[in-house]
C-alpha positions as CSV (number, residue, x, y, z in Angstrom):
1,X,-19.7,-14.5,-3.7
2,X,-16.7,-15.3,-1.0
3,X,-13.5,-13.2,-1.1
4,X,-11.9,-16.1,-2.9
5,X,-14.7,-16.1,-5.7
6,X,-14.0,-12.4,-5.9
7,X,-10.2,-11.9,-6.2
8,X,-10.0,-14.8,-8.6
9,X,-12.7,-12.9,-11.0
10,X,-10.8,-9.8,-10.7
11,X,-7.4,-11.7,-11.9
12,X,-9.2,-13.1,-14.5
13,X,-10.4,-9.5,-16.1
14,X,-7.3,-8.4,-15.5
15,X,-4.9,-11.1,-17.1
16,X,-7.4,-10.8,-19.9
17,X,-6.9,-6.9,-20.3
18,X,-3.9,-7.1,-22.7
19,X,-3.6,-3.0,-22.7
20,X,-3.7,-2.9,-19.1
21,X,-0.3,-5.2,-18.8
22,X,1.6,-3.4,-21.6
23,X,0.5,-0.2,-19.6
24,X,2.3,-1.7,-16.2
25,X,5.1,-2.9,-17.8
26,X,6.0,-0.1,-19.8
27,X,5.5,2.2,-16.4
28,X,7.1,0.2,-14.4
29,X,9.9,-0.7,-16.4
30,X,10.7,3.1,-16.4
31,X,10.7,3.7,-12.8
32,X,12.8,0.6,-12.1
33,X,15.5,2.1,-14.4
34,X,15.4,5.4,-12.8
35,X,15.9,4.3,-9.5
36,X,19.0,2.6,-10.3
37,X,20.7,5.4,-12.0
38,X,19.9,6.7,-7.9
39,X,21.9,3.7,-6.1
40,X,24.8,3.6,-8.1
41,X,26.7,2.2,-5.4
42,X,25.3,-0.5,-3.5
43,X,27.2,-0.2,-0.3
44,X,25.8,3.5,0.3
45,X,22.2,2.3,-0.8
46,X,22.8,-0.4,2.0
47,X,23.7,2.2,4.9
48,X,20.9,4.6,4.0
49,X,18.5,1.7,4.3
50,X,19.8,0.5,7.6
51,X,19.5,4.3,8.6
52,X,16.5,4.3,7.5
53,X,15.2,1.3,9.6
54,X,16.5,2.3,12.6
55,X,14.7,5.6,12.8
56,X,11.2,4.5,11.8
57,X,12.0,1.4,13.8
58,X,12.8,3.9,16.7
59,X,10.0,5.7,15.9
60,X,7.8,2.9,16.3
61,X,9.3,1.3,19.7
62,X,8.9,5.1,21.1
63,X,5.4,5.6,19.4
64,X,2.7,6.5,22.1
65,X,5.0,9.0,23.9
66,X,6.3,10.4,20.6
67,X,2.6,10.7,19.7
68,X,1.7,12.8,22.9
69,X,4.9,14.8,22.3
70,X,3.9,15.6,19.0
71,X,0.0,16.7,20.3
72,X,1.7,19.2,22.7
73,X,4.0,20.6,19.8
74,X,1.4,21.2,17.4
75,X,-1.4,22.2,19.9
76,X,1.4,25.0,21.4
77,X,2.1,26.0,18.0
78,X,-1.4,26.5,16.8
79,X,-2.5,23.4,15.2
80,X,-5.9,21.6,16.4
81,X,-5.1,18.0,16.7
82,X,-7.9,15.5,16.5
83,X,-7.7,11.8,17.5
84,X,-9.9,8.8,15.3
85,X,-9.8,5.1,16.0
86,X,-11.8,4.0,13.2
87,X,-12.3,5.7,9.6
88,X,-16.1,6.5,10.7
89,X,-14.6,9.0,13.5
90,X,-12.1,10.5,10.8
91,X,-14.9,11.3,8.4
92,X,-17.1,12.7,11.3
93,X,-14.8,15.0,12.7
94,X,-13.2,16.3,9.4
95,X,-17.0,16.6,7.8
96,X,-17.9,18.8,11.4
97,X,-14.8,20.9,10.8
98,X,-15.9,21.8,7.5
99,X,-19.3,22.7,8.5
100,X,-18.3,24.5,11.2
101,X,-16.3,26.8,8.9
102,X,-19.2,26.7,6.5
103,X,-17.3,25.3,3.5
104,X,-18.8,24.0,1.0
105,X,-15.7,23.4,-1.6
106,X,-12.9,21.4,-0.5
107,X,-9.2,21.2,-2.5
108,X,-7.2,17.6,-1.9
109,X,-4.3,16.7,-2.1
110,X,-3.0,13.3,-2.3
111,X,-4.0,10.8,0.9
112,X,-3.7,7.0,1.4
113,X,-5.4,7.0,4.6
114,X,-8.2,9.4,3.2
115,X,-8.3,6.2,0.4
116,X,-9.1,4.1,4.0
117,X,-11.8,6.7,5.3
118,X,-13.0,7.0,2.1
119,X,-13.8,10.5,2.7
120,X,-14.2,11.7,-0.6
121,X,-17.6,9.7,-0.7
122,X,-18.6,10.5,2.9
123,X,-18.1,14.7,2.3
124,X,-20.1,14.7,-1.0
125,X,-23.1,13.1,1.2
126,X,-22.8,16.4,3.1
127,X,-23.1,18.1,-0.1
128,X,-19.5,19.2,-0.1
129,X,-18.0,19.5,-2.9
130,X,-14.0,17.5,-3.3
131,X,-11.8,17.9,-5.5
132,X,-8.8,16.0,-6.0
133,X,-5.5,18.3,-6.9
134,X,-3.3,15.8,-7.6
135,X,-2.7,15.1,-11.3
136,X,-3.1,11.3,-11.2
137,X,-6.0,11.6,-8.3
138,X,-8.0,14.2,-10.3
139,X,-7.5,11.8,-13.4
140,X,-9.0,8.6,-11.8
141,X,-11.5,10.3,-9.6
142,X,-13.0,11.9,-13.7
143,X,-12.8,7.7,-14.0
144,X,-14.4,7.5,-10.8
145,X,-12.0,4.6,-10.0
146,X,-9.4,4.1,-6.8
147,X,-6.2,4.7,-6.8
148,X,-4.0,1.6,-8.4
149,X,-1.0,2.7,-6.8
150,X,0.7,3.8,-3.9
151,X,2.2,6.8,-5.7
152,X,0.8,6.8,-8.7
153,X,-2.7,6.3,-9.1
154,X,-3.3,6.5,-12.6
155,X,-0.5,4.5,-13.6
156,X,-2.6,1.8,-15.2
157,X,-3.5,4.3,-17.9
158,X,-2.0,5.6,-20.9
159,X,-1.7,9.1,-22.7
160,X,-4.4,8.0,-25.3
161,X,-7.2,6.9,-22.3
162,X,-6.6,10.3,-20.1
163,X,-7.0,12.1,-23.3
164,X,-10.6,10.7,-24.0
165,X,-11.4,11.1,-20.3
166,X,-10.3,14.5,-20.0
167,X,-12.5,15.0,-23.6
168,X,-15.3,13.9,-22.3
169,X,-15.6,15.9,-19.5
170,X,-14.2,19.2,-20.9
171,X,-14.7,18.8,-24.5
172,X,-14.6,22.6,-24.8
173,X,-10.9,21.8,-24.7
174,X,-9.3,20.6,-27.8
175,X,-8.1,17.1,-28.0
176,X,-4.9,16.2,-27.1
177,X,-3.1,13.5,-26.4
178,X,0.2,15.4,-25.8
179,X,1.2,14.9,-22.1
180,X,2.4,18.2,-21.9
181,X,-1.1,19.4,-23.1
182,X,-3.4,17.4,-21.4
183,X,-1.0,18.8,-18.0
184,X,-1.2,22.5,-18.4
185,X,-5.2,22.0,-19.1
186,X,-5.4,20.3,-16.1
187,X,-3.7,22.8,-14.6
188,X,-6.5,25.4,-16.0
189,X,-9.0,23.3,-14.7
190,X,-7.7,23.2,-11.3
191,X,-6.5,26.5,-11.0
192,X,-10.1,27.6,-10.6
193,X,-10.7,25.5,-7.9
194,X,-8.2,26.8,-6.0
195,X,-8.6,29.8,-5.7
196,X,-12.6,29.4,-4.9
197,X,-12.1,26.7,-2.3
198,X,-12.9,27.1,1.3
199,X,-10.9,24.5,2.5
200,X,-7.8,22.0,1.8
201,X,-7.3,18.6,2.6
202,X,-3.6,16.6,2.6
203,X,-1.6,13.8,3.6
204,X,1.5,14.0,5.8
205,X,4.6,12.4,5.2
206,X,5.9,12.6,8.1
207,X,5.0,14.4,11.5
208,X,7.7,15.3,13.9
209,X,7.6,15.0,17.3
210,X,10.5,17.3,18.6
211,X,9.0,20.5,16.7
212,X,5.2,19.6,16.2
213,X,6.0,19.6,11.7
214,X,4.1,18.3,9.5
215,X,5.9,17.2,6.3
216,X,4.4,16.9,2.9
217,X,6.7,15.6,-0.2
218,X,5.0,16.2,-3.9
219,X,5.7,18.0,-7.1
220,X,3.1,19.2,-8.7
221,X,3.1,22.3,-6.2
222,X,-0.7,20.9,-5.5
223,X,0.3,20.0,-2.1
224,X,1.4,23.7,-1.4
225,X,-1.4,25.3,-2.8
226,X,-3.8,22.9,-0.7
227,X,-2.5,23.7,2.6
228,X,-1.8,27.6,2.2
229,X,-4.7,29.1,-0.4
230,X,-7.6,28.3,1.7
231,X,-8.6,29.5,5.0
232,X,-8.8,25.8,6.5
233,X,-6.2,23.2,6.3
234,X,-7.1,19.6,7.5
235,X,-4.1,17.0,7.4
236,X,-4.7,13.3,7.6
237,X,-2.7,10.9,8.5
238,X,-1.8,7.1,10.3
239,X,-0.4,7.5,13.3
240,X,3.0,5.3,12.8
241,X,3.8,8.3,10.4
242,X,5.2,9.9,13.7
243,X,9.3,10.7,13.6
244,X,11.4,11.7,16.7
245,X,13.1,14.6,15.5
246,X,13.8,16.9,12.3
247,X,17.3,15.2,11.7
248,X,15.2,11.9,11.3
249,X,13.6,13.5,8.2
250,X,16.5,14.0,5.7
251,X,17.8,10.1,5.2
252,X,14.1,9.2,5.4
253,X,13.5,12.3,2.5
254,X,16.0,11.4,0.5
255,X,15.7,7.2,0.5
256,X,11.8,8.0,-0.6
257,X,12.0,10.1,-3.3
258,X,15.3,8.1,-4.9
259,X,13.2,4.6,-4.0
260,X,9.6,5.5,-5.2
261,X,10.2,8.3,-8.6
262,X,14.3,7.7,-9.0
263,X,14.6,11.8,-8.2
264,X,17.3,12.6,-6.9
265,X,14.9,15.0,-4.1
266,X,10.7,16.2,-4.8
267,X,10.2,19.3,-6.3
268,X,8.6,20.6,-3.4
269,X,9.1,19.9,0.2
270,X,6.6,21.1,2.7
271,X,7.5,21.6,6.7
272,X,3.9,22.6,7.8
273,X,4.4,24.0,11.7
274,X,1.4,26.6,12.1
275,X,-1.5,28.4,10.6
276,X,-1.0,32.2,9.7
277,X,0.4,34.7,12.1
278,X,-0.7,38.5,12.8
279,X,1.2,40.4,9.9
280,X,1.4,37.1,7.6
281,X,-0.3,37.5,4.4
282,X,-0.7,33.9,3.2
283,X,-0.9,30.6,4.9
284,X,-4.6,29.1,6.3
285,X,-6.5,30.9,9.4
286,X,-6.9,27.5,10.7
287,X,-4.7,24.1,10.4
288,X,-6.1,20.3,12.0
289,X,-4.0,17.6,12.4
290,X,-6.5,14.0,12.2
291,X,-4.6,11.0,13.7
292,X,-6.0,7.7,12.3
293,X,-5.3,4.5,13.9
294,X,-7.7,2.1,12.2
295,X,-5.9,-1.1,13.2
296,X,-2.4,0.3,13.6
297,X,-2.3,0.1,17.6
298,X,-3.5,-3.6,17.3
299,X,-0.5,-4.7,14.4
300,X,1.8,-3.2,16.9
301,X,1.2,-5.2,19.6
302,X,2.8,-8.6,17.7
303,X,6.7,-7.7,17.9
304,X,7.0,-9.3,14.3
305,X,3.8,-7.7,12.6
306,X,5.2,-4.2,14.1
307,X,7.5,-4.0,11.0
308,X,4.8,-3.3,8.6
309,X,4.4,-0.2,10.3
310,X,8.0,1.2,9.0
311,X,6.5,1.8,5.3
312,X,7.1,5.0,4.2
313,X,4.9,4.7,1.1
314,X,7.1,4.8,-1.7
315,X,5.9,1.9,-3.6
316,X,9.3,0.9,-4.5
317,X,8.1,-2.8,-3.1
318,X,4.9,-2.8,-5.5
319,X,7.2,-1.3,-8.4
320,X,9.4,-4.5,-8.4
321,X,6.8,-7.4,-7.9
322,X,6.2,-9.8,-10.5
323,X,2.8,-10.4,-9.8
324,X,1.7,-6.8,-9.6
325,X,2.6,-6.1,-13.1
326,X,0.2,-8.6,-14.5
327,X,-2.3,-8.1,-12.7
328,X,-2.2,-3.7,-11.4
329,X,-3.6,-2.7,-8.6
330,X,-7.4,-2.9,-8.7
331,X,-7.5,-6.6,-8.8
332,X,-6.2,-6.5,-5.0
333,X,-9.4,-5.2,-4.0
334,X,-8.0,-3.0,-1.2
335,X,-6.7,0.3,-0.6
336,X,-3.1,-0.9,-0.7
337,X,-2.0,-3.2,-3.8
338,X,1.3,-5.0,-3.9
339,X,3.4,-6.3,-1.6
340,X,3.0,-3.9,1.3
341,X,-1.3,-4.5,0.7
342,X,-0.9,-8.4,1.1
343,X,1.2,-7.7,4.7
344,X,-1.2,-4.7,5.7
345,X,-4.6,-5.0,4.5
346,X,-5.5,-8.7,6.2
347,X,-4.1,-7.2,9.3
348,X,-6.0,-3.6,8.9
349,X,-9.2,-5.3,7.9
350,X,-9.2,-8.8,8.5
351,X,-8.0,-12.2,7.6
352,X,-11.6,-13.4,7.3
353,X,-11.8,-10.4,4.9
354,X,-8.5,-10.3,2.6
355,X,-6.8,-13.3,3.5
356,X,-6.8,-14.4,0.0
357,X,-4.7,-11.7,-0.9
358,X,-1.4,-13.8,0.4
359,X,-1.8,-16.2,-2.3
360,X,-1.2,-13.2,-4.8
361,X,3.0,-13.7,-3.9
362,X,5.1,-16.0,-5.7
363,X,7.8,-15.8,-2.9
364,X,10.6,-14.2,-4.9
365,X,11.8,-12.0,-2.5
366,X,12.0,-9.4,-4.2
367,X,9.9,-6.8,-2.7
368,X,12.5,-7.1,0.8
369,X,15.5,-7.4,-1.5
370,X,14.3,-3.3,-2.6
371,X,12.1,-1.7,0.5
372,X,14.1,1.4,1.8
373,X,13.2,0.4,5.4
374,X,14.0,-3.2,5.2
375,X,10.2,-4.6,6.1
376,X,10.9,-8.6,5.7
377,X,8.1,-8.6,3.4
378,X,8.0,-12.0,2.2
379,X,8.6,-13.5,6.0
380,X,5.4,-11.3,7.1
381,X,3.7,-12.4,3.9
382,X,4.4,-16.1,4.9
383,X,3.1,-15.5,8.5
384,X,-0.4,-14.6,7.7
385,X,-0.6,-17.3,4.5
386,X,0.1,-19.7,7.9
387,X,-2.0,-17.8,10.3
388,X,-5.3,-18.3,7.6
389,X,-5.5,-21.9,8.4
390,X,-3.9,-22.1,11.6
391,X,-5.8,-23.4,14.0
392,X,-3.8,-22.7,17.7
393,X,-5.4,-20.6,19.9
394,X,-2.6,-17.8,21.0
395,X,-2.6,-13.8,22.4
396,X,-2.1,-12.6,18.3
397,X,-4.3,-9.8,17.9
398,X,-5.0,-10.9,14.3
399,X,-8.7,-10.5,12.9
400,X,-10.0,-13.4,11.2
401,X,-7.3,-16.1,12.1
402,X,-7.8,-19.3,11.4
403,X,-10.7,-18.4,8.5
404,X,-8.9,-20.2,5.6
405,X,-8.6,-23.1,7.0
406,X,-10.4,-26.3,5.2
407,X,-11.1,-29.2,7.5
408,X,-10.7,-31.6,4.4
409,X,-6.5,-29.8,3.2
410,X,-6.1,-30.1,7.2
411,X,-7.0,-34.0,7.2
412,X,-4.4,-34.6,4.0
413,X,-1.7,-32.7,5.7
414,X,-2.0,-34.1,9.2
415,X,-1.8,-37.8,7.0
416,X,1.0,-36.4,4.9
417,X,3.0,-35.6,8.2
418,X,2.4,-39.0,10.0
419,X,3.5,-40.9,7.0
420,X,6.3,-38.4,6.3
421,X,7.8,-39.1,10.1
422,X,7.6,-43.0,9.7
423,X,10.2,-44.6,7.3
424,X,8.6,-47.7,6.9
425,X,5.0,-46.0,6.0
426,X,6.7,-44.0,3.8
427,X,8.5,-46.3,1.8
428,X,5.3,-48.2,1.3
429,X,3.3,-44.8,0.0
430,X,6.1,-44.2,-2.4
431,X,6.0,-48.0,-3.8
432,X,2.3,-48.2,-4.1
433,X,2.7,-44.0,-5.6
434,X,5.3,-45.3,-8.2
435,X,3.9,-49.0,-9.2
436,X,0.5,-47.0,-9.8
437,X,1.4,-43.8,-11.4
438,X,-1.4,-44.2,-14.3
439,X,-4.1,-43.8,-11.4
440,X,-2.5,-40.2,-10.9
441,X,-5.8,-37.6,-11.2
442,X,-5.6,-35.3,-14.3
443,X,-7.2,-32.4,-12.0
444,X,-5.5,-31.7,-8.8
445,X,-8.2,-28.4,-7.8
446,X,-7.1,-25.1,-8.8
447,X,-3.6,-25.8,-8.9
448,X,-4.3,-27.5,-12.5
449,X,-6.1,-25.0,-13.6
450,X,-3.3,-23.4,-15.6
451,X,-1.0,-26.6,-14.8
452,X,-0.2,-30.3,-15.6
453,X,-1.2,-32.6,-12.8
454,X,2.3,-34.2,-12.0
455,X,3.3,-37.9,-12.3
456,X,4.9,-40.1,-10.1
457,X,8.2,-41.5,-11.4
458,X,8.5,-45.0,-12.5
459,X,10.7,-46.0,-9.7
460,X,11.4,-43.3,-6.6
461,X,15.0,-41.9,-5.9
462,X,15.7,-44.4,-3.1
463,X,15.2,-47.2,-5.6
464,X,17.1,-45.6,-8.1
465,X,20.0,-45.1,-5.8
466,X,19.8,-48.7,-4.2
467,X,20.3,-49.9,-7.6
468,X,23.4,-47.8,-8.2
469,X,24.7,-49.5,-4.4
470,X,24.1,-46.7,-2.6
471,X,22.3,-46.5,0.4
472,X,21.1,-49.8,2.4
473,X,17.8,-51.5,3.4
């Protein structure tokens, strides 16, 4: 089955899961309301946005000596940093630090780029026991299923389906489907594994360059109690997550906590700078730093492809597409659903390997009209949909480009644009089009698969006007 075959049979289950939908549009419908109650007035949303983009585009133009800034910071302050090209170094070398501490138990917190390792699959071959701390991550990962959003990953599921999960698997607990319930039993759960855990494993918001900080926004307090209850902390992230300086953080805090939950500010906000000091009595013995590039140096490269590197993962872009509330976000296929998938994924894995994904935007614009950082979305969006079939040989460091293209959609289009550029031919095609409209096909490929196969007009529009005396031969 080709990539094509594949994303069209996931659409399918998925526009034929009626709960699923009423699930995404009941979520999402929430969070769209609660981040407008945030932005009350446009023209300040508008400047924190432009402030926004300027320091992760700053961030970005400055990235490799930012990046050996940051090293220096963190190594001087205690933190073991750790550089991985592809996701198989990243699982190698946070698996060796976890036997080398003898750990066998491993706390998580939530991680995109762990997601892109997959390193929950790779430690439990080492016979390491993970356990995800996050709420929506420890939900999903009982439903053995990826996450289906950027910042919430069980969003695809209601009250009544976590209820029988979480009966299932503990049905020493009573049967709830009380939210607040089914929380604080998670919380039970959990709580155990905390305290018995050798290790802890998180994402980073953002790293700072100018003190060597790790940031980590949440608010479940799971973040906190990743990084500081066990002995050995392990932080993963991509490298474009680097910032300058700590006054970068704040407009950059508070444009992704307003944009991707409609909170005014996270319930907890983590500045991670070393691991426990002589005297302290909390806080890990040991803190690493893993720097994941996995295709990030190679997007930046193209001056135009850079600027998928701004996202801050708020999912405010996924939250607003059309197309994503039909269909969720397992359907994409890839670690990142949504708009910001479609313009990272073909460029993190491979044309040749997602390129279909591009077809999964209908163009409305409205995933740039909302991103906090400005990404031109639907302009990168239409750059790979034309790099899949182009066939011009050029420096792009794309993967895969050119592996859409059909010899036989090439052939019509190359016709199309010869008879479009000569009047005469043109005028012919349209008389023959119009005078023979009942030879029109009824089936035009998959475009008429949910579709009526249009129909000429009788007569074209420069007939119509010659007849009205405009226009001349």
């Amino acid at each position: 089955m080709n990539q094509t075959q594949a994303f069209h049979r996931r659409i399918d289950a998925a526009l034929h899961n009626d709960q699923l939908r009423r699930n995404f549009r009941s979520a999402l419908s929430g969070i769209q309301a609660k981040r407008e109650t945030q932005f009350p007035d446009d023209t300040q949303l508008q400047s924190l946005r432009e402030q926004a983009r300027m320091v992760r585009a700053n961030a970005l133009v400055r990235q490799p000596e930012l990046l050996e800034q940051l090293e220096a910071r963190l190594t001087a302050n205690g933190i073991q940093v750790h550089w991985a090209e592809t996701p198989q170094q990243a699982n190698t070398i946070i698996g060796d630090i976890l036997q080398a501490a003898g750990a066998r138990s491993v706390v998580k917190g939530k991680s995109m780029v762990s997601e892109e390792t997959e390193l929950n699959h790779y430690l439990e071959q080492l016979g390491i026991e993970v356990v995800e701390s996050d709420l929506g991550e420890f939900i999903i990962q009982l439903a053995q299923e990826p996450p289906s959003h950027i910042v919430a990953p069980a969003i695809h599921k209601n009250r009544r389906e976590v209820a029988e999960l979480f009966h299932r698997f503990y049905p020493d607990i009573p049967y709830t489907e009380d939210i607040d319930q089914l929380t604080q039993s998670a919380r039970l759960i959990l709580r155990e594994k905390f305290a018995a855990a050798d290790a802890g494993i998180s994402g980073v918001n953002f790293a700072v360059a100018e003190t060597g900080t790790l940031c980590l926004v949440e608010n479940e307090g799971n973040g906190r109690l990743s990084t500081t209850a066990p002995r050995v902390h392990i932080a993963i992230t991509g490298v474009e997550k680097v910032v300058e300086r700590l006054s970068d953080v704040p407009p950059l805090l508070e444009i992704l906590t307003k944009s991707a939950t409609g909170q005014p500010i996270t319930t907890y906000f983590n500045m991670i700078s070393r691991p426990r000091q002589p005297g302290e009595l909390d806080g890990p013995e040991a803190v690493h730093l893993v720097l994941l590039d996995n295709g990030r140096s190679r997007i930046r490269v193209d001056e135009e492809l850079l600027d998928t590197l701004r996202c801050i993962r708020c999912g405010t872009c996924i939250n607003y597409c059309p197309v994503y509330v039909q269909l969720g976000g397992h359907a994409y296929g890839t670690v990142y659903p949504g708009p910001i998938g479609i313009a990272l994924e073909p460029q993190r894995i491979g044309i040749d390997k997602v390129g279909t994904l591009t077809s999964a935007c209908t163009m409305c614009g409205a995933c740039g009209e909302v991103c906090p950082v400005k990404i031109p979305l639907p302009k990168l969006i239409n750059r790979l949909r034309a790099e899949a079939v182009n066939e011009q040989r050029t420096t792009t460091p794309l993967l895969g480009r050119g592996s859409l293209r059909k010899p036989s959609e090439a052939t019509i289009w190359k016709l199309w644009q010869q008879m479009y550029s000569r009047p005469r031919l043109y005028r012919l095609f349209t008389l023959v089009a119009t005078r023979l409209r009942w030879l029109t096909p009824g089936s035009l490929g998959g475009w008429t698969r949910y579709r009526s196969a249009p129909r000429p007009a009788p007569r074209s529009l420069r007939e119509l006007a010659m007849k009205e005396g405009f226009g001349s031969e």
